[in-house]
N, C-alpha and C positions, 0 to 999 in steps of 0.2 A: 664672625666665623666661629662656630662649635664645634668640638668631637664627642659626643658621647662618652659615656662614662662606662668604661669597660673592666678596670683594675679595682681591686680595693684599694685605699688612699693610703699613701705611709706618711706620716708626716714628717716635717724638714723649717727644720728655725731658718735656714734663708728662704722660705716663703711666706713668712709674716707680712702682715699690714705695712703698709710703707716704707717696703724695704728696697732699697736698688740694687737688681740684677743684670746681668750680662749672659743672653743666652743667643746662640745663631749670630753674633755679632753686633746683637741691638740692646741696648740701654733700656730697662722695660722698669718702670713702678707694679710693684706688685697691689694689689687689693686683694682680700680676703671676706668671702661671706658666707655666712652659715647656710642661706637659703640655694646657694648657687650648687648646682652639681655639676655642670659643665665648664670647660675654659672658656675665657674671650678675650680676643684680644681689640683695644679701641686706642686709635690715633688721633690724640685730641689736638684742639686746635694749633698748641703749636707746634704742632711735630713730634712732640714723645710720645712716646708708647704705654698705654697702662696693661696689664695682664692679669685679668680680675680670674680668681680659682676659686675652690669651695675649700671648705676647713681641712686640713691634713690632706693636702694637695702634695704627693710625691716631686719633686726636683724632674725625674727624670721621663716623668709624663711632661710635666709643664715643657719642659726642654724640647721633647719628640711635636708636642702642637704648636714651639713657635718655630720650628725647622716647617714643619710640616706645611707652615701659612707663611712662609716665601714669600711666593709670588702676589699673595692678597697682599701682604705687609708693603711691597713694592708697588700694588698698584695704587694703594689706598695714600700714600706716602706723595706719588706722582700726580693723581688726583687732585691732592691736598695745595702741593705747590703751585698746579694752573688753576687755583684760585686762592691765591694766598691773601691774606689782609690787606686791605690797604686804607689802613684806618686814618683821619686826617688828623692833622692837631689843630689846636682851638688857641685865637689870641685873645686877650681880652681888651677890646678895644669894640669903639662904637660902631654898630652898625652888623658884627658880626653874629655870625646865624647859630644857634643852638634849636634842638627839637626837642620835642616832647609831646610823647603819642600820638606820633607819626609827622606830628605839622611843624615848620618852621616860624622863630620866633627870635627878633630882632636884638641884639643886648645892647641897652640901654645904660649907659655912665648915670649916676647921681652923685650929687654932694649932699648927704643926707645920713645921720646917723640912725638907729636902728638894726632891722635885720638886713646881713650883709647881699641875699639876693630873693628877687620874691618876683612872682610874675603878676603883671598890672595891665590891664586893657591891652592882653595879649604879646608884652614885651615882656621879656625878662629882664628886669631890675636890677645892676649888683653898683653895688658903693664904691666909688671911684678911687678912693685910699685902696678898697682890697684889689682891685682890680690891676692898682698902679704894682704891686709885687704878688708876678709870676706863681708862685706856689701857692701864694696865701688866696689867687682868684683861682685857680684850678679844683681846692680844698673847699673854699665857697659851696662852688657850681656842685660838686660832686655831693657835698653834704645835701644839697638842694635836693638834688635827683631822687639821693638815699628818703628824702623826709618826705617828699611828694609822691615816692616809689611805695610809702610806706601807705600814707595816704589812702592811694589809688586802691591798694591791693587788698585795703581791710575787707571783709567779708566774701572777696573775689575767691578765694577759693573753695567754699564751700559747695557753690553748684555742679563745681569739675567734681570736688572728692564724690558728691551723692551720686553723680552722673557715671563714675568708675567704680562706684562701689568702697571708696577707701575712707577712713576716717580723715578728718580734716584737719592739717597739721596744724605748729605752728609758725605764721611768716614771720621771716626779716626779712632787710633790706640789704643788701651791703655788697662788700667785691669780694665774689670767688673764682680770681685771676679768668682763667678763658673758657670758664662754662658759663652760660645765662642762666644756670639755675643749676643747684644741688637740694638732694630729698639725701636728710638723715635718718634712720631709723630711731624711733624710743628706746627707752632702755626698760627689757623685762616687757617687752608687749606694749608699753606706755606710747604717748601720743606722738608723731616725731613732728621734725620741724625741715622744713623747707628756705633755704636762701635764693633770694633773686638777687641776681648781678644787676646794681644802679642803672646799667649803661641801657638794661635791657628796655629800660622805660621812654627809650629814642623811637620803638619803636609804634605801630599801631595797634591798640589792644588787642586783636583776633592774633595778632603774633605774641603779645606777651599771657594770653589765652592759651597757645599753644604752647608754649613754656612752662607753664602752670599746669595742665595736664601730661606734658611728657614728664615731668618731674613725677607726678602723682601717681602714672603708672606703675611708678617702680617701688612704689609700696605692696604692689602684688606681684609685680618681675623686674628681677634684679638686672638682666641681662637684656639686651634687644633683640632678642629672639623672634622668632618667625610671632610666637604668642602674644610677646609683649606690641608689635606691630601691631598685630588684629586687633589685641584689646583697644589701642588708641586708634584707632580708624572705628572701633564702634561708637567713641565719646566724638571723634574728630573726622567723619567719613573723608574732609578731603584735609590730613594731615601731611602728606605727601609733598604736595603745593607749600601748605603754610611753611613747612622744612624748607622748603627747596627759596623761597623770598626770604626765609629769616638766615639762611645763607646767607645769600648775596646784600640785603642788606648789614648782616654781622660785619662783612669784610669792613665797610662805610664806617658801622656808629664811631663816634668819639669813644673813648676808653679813657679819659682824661691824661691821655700823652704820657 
């Protein structure tokens, strides 16, 4: 949800880059970008609030557009809850199911020194010592994700950036808590870099494809605005869909408990 920009900006040191405010009642993260000229406000996944402004964002506009988005904030909030996560947790014991790009796949105990998990004629492999203590097999599997995630994704994103038009950032792997993906900008114009969340890699490429290009857009719009929309429905005509499965399976993946 957006207002227009109708006032000149006054600027306000409680609207800095990650700062926490209280406005209308609600606990909001602020963000800050230079590109942005409109407010928005986005209810991530687990129920906070972020409040992205443009540079020398007045207090007391930001204040009037989260009064103003109420009833959005409440629907979006209610929304959010009839489909809340319902993520499982993972033991590590034989037999039980991990996935990866999209398919499931059996874990398998060994008594065998080496690397602590690797997949082998379609099972995942983890070493029975790591396995036997909780954290240390959680730590495994995830590093796995991360190294395979990495893998996968080497030159995958080049066809999305030529395909939107943006330069090709550069990837890691890693957890950024309840997003599948974060796009950072360069510094001075420079090249930025893109993180994919491990977890993301449970799913099936045309979703973690979709990922890879909603990130990407936002190297040319900051905001999810009606623009940025269009522009990924020209890389992605039926990104709609893809959103709407990587939902419902988001609630599912493992997140390593």
């Amino acid at each position: 949800m957006h207002h227009p920009l109708t006032t000149p900006a006054v600027s306000d040191p409680s609207l800095s880059d990650g700062r926490l405010v209280t406005m209308d009642g609600h606990r909001l993260t602020v963000r800050v970008s230079a590109r942005r000229r409109r407010l928005g406000l986005t209810v991530e996944r687990d129920g906070s609030l972020t409040l992205r402004v443009p540079e020398g964002c007045a207090r007391e506009r930001a204040e009037t557009f989260v009064r103003d988005s109420r009833s959005w904030i409440a629907e979006k909030i209610e929304l959010q809850q009839a489909h809340r996560p319902l993520n499982p947790t993972r033991r590590f014991v034989e037999g039980e199911i991990f996935r990866y790009l999209g398919r499931d796949h059996r874990l398998t105990l060994v008594n065998a020194p080496g690397e602590p998990v690797r997949m082998l004629a379609g099972e995942l492999v983890l070493d029975a010592n790591v396995a036997g203590d909780l954290r240390a097999g959680r730590r495994a599997v995830r590093d796995w994700y991360r190294q395979a995630g990495q893998r996968w994704a080497a030159g995958r994103t080049q066809p999305w950036a030529d395909r939107l038009g943006v330069p090709e950032p550069h990837v890691e792997v890693g957890d950024v808590g309840r997003k599948w993906g974060v796009y950072r900008p360069g510094r001075d114009s420079g090249t930025g870099r893109m993180t994919l969340h491990w977890a993301v890699f449970q799913f099936p490429p045309p979703l973690i494809d979709y990922v890879i290009a909603h990130e990407l857009a936002h190297v040319r719009i900051a905001s999810h605005d009606r623009d940025y929309w269009r522009l990924l429905r020209r890389a992605i005509p039926e990104c709609a869909s893809r959103k709407a499965e990587l939902d419902e399976l988001g609630r599912r993946a493992w997140l390593g408990d």
